[in-house]
N, CA, C and O atoms as a Tinker XYZ file with bonds, in Angstrom:
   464  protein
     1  N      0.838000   -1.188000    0.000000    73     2
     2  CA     0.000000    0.000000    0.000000    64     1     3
     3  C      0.882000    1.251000    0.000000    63     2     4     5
     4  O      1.846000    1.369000    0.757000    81     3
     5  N      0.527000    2.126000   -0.835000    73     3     6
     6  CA     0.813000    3.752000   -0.414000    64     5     7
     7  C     -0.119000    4.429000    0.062000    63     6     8     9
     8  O     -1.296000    4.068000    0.053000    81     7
     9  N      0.402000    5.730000    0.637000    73     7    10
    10  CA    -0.139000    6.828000    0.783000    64     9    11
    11  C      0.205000    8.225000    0.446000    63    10    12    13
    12  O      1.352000    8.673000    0.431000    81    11
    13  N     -1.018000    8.963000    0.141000    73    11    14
    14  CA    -0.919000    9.788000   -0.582000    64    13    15
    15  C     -0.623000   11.560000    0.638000    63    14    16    17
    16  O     -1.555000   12.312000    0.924000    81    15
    17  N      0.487000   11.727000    0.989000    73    15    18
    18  CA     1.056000   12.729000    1.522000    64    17    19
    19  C      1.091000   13.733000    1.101000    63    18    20    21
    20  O      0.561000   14.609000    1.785000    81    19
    21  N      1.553000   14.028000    0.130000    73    19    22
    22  CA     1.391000   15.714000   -0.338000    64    21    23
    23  C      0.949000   15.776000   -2.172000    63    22    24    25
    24  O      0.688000   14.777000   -2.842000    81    23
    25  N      0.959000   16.902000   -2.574000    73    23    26
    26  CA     0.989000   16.953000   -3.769000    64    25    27
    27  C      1.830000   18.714000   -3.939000    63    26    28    29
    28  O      2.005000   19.659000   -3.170000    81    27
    29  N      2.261000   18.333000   -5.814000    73    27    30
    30  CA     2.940000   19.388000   -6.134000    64    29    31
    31  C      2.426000   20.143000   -7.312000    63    30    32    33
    32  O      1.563000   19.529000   -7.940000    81    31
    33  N      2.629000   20.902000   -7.606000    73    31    34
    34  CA     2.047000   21.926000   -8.916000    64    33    35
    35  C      3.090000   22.067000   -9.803000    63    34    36    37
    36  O      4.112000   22.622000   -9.397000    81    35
    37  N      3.031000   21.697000  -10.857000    73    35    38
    38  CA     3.978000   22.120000  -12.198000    64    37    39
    39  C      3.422000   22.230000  -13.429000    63    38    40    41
    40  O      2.524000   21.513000  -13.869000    81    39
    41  N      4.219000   23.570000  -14.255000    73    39    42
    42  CA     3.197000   23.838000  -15.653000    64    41    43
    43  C      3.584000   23.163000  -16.649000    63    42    44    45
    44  O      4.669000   22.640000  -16.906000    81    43
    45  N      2.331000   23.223000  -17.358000    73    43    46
    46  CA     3.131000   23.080000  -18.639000    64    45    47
    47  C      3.662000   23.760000  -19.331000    63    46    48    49
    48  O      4.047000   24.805000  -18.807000    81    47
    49  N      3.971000   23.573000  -20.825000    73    47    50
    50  CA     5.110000   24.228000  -21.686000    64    49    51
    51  C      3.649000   25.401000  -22.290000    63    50    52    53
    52  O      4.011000   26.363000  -22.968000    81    51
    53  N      2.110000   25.247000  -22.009000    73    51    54
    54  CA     1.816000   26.425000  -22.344000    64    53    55
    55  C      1.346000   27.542000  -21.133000    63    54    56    57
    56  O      0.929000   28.650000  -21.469000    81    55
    57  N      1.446000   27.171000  -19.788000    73    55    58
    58  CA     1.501000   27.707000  -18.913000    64    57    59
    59  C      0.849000   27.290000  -17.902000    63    58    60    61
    60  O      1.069000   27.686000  -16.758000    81    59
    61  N     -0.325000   26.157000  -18.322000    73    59    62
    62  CA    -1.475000   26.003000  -17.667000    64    61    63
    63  C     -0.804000   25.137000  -16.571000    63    62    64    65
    64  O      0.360000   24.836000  -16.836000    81    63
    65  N     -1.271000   24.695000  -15.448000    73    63    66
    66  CA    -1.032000   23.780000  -14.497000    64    65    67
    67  C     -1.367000   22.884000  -14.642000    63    66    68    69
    68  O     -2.425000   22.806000  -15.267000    81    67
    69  N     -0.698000   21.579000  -14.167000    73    67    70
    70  CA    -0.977000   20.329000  -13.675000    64    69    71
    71  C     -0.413000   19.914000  -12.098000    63    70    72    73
    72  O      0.431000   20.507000  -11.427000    81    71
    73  N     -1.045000   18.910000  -11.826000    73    71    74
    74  CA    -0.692000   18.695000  -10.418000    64    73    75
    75  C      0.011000   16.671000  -10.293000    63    74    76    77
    76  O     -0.019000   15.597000  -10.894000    81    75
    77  N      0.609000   17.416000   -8.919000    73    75    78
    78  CA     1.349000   15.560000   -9.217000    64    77    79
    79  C      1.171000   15.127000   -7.910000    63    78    80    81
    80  O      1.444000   15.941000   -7.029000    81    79
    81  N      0.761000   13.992000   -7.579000    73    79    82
    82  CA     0.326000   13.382000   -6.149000    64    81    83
    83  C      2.030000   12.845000   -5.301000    63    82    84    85
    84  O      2.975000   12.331000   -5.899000    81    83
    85  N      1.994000   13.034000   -4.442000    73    83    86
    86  CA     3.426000   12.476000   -3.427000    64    85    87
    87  C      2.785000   11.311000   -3.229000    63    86    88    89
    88  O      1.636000   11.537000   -2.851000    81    87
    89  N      3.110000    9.734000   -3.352000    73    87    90
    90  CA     2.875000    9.275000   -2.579000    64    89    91
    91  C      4.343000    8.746000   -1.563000    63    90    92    93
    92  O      5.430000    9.315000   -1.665000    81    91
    93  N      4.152000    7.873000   -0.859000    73    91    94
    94  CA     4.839000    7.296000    0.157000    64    93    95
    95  C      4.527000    5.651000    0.725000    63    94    96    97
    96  O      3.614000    5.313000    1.478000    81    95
    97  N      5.435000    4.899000    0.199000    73    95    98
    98  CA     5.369000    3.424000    1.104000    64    97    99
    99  C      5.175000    3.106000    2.438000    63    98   100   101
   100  O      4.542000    3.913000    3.119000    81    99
   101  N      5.540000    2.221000    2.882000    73    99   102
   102  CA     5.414000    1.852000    4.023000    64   101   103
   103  C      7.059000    1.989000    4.779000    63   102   104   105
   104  O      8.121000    1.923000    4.160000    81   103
   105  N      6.963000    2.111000    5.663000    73   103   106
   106  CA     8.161000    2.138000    6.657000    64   105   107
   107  C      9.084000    1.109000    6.629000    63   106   108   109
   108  O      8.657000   -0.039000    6.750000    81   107
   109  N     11.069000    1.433000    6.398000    73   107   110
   110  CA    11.515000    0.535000    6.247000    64   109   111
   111  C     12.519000    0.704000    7.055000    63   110   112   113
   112  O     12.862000    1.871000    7.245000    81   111
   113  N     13.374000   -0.539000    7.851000    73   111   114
   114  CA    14.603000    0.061000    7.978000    64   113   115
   115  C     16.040000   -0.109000    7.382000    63   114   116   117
   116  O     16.265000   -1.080000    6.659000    81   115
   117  N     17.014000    0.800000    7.659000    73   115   118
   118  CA    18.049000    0.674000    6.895000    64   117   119
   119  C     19.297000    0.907000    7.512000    63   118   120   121
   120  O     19.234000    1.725000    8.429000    81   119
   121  N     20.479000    0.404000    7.271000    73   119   122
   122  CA    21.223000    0.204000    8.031000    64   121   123
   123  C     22.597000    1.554000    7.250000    63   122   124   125
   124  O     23.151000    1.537000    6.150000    81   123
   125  N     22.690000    2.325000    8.146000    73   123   126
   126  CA    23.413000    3.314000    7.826000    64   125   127
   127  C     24.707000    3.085000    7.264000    63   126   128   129
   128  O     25.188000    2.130000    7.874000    81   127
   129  N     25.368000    3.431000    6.541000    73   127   130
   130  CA    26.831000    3.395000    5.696000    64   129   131
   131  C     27.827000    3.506000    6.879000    63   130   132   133
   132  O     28.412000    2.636000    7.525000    81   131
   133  N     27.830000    4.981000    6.961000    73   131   134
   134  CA    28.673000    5.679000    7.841000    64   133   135
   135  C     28.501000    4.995000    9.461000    63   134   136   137
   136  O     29.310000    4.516000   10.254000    81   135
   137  N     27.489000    5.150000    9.479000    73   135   138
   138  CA    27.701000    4.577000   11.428000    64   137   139
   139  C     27.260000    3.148000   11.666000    63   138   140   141
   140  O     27.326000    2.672000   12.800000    81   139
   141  N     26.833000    2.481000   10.682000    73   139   142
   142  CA    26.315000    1.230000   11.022000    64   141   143
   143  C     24.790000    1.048000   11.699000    63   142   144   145
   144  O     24.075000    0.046000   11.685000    81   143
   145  N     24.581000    2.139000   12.195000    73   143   146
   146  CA    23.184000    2.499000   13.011000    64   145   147
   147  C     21.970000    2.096000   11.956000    63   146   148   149
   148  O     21.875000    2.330000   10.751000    81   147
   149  N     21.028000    1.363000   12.917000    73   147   150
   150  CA    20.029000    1.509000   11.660000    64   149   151
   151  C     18.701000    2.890000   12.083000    63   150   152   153
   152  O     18.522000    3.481000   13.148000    81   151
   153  N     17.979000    3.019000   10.763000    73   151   154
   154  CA    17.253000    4.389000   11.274000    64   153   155
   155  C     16.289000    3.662000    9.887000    63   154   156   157
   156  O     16.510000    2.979000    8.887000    81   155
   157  N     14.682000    4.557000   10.843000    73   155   158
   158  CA    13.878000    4.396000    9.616000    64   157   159
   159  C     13.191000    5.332000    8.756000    63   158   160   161
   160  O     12.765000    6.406000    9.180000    81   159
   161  N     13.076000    4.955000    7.579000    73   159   162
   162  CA    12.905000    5.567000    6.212000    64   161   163
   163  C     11.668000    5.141000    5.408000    63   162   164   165
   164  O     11.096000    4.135000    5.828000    81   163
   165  N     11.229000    5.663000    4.463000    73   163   166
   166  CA     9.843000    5.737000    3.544000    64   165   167
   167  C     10.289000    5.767000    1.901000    63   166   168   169
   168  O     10.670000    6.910000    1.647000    81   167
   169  N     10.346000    5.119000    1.016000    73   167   170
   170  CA    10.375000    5.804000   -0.240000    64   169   171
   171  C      8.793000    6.750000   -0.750000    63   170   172   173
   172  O      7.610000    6.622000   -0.435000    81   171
   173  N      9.404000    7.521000   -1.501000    73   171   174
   174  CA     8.359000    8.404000   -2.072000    64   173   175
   175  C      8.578000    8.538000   -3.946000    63   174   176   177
   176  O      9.604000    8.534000   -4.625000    81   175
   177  N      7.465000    8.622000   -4.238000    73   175   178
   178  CA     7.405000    8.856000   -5.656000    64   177   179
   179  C      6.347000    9.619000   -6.016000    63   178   180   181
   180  O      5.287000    9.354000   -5.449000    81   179
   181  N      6.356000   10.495000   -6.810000    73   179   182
   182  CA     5.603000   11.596000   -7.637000    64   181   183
   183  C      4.899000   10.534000   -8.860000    63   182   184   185
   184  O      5.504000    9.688000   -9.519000    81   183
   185  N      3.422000   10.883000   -8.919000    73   183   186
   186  CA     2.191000   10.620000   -9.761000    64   185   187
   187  C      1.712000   11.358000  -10.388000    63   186   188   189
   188  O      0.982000   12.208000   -9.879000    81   187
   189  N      1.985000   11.305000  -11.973000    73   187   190
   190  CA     1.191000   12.456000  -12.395000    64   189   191
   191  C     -0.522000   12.400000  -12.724000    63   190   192   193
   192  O     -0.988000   11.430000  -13.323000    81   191
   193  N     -1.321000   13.450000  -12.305000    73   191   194
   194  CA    -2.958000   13.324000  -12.426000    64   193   195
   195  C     -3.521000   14.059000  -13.392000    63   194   196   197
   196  O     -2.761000   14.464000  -14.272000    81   195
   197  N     -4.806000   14.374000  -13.465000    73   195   198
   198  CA    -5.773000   14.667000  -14.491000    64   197   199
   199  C     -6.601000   15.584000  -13.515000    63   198   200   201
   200  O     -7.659000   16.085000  -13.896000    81   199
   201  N     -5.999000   15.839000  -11.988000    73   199   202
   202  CA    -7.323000   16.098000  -11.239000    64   201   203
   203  C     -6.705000   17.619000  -10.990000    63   202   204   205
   204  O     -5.562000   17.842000  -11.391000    81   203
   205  N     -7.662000   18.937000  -10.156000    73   203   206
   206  CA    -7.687000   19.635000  -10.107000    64   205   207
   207  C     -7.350000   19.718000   -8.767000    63   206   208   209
   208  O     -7.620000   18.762000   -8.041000    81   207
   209  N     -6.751000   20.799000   -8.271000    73   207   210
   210  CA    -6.015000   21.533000   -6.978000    64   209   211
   211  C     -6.973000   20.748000   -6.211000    63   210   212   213
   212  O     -6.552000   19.648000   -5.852000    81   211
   213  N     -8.249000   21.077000   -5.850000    73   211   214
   214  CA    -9.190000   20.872000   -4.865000    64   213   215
   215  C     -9.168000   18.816000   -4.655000    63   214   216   217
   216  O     -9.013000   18.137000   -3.640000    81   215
   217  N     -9.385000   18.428000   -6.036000    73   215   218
   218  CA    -9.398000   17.225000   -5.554000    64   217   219
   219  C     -7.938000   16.433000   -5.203000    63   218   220   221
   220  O     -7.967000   15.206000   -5.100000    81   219
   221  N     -6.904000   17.028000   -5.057000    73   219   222
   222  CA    -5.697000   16.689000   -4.548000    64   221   223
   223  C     -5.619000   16.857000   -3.519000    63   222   224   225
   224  O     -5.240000   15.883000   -2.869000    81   223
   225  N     -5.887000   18.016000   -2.830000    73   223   226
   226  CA    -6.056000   17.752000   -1.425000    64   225   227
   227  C     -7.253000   17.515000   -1.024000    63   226   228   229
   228  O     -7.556000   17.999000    0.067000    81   227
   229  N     -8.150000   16.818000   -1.667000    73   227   230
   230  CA    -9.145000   15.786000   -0.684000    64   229   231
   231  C     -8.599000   14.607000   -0.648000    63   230   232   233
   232  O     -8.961000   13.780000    0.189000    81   231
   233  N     -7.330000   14.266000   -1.847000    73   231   234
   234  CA    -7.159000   12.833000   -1.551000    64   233   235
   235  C     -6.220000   12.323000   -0.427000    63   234   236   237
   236  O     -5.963000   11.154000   -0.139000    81   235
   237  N     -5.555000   13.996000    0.408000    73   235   238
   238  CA    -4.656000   13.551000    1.336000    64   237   239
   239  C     -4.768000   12.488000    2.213000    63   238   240   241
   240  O     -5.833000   12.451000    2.830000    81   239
   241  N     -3.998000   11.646000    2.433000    73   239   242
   242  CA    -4.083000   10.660000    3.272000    64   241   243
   243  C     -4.803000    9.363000    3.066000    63   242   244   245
   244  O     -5.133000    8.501000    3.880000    81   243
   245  N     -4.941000    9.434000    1.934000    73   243   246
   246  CA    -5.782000    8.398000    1.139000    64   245   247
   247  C     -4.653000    7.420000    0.708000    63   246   248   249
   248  O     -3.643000    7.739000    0.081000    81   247
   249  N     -5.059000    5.920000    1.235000    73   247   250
   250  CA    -4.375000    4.910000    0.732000    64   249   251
   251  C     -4.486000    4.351000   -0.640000    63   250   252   253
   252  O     -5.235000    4.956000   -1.407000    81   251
   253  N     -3.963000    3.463000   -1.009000    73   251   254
   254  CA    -4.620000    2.533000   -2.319000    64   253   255
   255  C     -3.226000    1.440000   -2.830000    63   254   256   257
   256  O     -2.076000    1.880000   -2.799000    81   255
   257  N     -3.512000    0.072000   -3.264000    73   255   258
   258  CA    -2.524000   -0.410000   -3.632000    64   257   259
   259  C     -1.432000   -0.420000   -4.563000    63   258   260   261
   260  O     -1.673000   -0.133000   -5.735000    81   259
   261  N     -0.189000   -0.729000   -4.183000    73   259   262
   262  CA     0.872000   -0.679000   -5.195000    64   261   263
   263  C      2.155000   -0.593000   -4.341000    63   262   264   265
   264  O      2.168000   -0.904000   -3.150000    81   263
   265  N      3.426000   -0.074000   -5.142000    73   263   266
   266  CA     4.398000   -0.300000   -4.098000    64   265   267
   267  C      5.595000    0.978000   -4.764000    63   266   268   269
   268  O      5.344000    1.440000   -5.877000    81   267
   269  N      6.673000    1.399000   -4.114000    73   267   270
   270  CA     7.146000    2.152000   -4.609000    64   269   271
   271  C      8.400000    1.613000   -4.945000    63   270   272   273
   272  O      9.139000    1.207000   -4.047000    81   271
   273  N      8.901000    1.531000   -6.733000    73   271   274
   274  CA    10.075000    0.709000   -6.817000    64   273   275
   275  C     11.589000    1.380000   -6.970000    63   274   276   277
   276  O     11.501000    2.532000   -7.395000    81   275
   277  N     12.621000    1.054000   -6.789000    73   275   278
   278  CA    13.851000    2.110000   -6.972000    64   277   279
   279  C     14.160000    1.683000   -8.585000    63   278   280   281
   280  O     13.983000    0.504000   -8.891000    81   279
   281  N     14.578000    2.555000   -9.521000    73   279   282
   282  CA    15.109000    2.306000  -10.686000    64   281   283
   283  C     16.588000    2.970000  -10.913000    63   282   284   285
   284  O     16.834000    4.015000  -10.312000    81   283
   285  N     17.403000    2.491000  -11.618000    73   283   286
   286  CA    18.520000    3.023000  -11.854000    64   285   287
   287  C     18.263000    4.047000  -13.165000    63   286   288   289
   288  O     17.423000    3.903000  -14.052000    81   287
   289  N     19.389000    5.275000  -12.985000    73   287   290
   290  CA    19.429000    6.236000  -13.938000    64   289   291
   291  C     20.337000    6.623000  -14.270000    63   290   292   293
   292  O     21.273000    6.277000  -13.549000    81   291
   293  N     20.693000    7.452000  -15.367000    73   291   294
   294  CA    21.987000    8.089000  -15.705000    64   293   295
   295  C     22.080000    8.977000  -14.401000    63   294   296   297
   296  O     21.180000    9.556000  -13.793000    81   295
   297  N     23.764000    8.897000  -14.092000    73   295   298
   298  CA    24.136000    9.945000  -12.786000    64   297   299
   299  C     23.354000   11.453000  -13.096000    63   298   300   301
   300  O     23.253000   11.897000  -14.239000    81   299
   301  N     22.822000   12.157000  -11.883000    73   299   302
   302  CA    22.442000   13.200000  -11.609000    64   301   303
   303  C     22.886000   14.228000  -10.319000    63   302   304   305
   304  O     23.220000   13.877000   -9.187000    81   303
   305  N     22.809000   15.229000  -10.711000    73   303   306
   306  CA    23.518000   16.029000   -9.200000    64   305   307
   307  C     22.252000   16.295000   -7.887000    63   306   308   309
   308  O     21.240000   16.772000   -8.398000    81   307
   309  N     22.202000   16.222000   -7.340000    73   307   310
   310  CA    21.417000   16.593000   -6.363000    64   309   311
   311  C     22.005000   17.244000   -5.236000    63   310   312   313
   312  O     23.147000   17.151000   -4.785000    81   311
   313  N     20.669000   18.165000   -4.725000    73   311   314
   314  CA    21.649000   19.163000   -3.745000    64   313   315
   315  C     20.536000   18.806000   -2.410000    63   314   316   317
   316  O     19.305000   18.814000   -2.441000    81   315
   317  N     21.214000   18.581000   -1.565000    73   315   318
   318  CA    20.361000   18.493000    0.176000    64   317   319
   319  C     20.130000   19.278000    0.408000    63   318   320   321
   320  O     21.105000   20.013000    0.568000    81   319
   321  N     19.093000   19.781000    0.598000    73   319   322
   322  CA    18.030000   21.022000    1.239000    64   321   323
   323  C     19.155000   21.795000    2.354000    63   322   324   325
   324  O     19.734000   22.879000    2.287000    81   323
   325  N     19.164000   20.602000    3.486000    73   323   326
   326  CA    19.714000   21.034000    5.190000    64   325   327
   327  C     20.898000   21.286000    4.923000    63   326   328   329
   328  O     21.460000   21.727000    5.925000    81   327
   329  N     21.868000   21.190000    3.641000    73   327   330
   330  CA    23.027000   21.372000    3.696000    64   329   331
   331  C     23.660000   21.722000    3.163000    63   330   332   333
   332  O     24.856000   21.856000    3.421000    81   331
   333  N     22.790000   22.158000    1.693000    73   331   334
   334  CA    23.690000   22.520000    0.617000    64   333   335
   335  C     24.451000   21.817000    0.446000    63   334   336   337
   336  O     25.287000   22.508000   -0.137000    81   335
   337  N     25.069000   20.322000    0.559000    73   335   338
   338  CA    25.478000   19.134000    0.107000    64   337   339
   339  C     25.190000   19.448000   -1.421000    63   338   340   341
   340  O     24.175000   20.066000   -1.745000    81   339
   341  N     26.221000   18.952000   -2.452000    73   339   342
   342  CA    25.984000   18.727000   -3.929000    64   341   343
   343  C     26.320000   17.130000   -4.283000    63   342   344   345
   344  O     27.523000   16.869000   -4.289000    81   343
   345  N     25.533000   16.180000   -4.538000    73   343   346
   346  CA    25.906000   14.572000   -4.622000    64   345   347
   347  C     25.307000   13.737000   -5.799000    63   346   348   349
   348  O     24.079000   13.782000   -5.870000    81   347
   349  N     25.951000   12.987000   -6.730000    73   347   350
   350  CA    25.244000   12.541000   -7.362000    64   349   351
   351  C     24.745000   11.157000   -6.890000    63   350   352   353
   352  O     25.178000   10.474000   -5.962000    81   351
   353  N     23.724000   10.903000   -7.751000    73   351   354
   354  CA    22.878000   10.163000   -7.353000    64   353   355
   355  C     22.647000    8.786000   -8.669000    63   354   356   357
   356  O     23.278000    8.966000   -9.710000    81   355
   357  N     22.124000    8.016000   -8.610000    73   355   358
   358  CA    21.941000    7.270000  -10.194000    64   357   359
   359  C     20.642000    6.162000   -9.790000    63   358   360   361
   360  O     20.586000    5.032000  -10.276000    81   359
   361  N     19.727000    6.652000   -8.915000    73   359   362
   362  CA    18.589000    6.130000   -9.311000    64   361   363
   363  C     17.360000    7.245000   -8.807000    63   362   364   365
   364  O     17.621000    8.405000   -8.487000    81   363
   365  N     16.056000    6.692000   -8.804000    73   363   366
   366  CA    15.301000    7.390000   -8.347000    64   365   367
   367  C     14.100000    6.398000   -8.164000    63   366   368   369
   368  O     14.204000    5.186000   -8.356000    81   367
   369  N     13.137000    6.932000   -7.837000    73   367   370
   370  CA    11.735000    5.846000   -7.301000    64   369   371
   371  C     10.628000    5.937000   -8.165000    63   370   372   373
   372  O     10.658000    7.001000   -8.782000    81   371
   373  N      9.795000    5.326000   -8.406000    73   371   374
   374  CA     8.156000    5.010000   -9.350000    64   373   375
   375  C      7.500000    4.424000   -8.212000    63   374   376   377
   376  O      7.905000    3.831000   -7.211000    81   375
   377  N      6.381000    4.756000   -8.647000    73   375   378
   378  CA     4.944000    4.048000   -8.268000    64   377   379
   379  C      4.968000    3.027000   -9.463000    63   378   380   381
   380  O      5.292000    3.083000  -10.649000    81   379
   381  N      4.395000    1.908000   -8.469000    73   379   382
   382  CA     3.915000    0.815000   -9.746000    64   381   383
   383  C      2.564000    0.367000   -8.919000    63   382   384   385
   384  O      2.548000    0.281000   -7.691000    81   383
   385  N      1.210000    0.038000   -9.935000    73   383   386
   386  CA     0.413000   -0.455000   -9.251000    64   385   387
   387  C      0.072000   -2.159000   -8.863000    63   386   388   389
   388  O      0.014000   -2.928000   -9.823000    81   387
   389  N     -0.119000   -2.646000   -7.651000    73   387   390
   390  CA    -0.070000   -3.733000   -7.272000    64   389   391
   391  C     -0.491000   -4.661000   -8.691000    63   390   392   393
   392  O     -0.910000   -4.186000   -9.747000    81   391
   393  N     -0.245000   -6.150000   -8.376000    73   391   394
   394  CA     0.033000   -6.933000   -9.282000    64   393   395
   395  C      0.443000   -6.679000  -10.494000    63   394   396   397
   396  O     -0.003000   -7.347000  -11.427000    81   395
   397  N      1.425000   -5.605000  -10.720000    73   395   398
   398  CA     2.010000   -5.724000  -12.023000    64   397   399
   399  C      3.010000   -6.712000  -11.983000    63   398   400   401
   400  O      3.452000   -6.949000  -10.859000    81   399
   401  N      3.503000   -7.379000  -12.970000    73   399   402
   402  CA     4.232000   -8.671000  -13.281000    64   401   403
   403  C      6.046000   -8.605000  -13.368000    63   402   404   405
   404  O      6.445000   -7.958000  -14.336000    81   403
   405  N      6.542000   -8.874000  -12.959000    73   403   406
   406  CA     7.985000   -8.758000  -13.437000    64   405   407
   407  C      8.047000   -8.048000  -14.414000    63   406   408   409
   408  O      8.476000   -6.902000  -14.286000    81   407
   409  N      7.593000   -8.583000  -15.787000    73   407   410
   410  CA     7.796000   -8.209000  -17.168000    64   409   411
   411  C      7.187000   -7.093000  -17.492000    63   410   412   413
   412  O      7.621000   -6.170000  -18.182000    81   411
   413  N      6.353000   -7.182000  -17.067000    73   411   414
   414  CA     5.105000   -5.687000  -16.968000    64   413   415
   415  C      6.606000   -4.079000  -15.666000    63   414   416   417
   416  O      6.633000   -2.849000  -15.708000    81   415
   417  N      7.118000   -4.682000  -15.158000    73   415   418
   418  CA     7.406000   -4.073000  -14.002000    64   417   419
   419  C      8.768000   -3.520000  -14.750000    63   418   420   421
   420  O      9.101000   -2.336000  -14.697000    81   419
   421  N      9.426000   -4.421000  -15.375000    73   419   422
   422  CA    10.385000   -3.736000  -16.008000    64   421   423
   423  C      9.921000   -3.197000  -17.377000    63   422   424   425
   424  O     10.906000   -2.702000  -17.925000    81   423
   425  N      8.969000   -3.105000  -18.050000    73   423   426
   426  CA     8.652000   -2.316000  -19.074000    64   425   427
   427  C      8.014000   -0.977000  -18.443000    63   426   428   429
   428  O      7.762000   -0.028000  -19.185000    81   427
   429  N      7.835000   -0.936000  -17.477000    73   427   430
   430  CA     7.522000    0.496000  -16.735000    64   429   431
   431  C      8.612000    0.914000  -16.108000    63   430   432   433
   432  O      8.310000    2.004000  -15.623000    81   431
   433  N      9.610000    0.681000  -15.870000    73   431   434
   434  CA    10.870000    1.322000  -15.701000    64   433   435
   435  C     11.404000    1.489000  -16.989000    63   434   436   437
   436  O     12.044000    2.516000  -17.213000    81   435
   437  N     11.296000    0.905000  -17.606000    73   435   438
   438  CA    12.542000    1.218000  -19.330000    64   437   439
   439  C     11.179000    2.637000  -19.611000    63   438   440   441
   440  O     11.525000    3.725000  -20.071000    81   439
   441  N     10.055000    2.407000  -19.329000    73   439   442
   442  CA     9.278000    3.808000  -19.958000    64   441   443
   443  C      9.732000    5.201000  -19.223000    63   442   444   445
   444  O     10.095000    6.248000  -19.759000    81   443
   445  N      9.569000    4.817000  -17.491000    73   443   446
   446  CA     9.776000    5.806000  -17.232000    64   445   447
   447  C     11.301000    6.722000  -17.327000    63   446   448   449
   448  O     11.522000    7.931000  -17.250000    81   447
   449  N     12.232000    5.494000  -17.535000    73   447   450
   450  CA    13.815000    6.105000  -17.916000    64   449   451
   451  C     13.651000    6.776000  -19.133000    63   450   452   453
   452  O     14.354000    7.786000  -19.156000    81   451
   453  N     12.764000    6.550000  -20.516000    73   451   454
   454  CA    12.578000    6.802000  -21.376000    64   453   455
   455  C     12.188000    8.549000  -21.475000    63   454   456   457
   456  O     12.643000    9.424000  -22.212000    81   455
   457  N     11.207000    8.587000  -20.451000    73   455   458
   458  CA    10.774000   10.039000  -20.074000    64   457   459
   459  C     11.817000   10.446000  -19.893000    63   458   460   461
   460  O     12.118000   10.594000  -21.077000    81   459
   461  N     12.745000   10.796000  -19.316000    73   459   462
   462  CA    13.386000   11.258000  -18.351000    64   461   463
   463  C     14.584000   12.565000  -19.177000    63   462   464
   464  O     15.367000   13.211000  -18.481000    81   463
C-alpha cells in the first residue's frame, strides 16, 4: 500500500497547471553506511494526475494499492536542502500499481527512464 502525503504543482510548456500526487510506502529500515546504526525511512514517488487543486487535497491521506520501486538512472547532481550538500545520485523511485508482473514491471521502468 501507499499513501498519498502531499501533492505538487507544475506547468506546462503552455503555462497552464498540472498537479502531481506524493505518494509514500510503508516504513523501512536501513542500516546506515557511515555509522552502522540503523534508522527508519519511507520511499516516495511523484504521480502524475488529471485532477484539479481541490481534488488533490481531498485525496490527502488516502491509501490505495501498489508499491514504490527504486530504478537506476543516468548519474544526476542533487543538492540536500539542510546542507547545501551537492551529490550525485543514479537512481530514483516510481509508483507501480499492485500486481504488475515482473515483465510488466520492467517495461515500466525502461518507460519511465525513457521520459526522463
Amino acid at each position: 500500500m501507499v499513501r498519498i502525503i502531499s501533492y505538487k504543482t507544475r506547468e506546462r510548456e503552455d503555462g497552464t497547471p498540472f498537479y502531481l500526487l506524493v505518494v509514500q510506502g510503508g516504513i523501512e529500515m536501513v542500516k546506515s553506511k557511515s555509522t552502522g546504526q540503523f534508522y527508519a525511512t519511507a520511499k516516495k514517488a511523484m504521480v502524475s494526475t488529471t485532477f484539479d487543486e481541490d481534488t488533490c487535497k481531498g485525496l490527502l491521506g488516502s491509501e490505495f494499492p501498489g508499491k514504490i520501486s527504486k530504478i537506476t538512472t543516468e548519474p544526476y547532481q542533487y543538492t540536500i536542502k539542510d546542507t547545501g550538500e551537492v551529490i550525485t545520485l543514479e537512481h530514483r523511485y516510481i509508483y507501480l500499481p499492485e500486481g504488475v508482473e515482473p515483465e510488466e514491471e520492467q517495461v515500466a521502468v525502461e518507460l519511465e527512464q525513457a521520459l526522463l
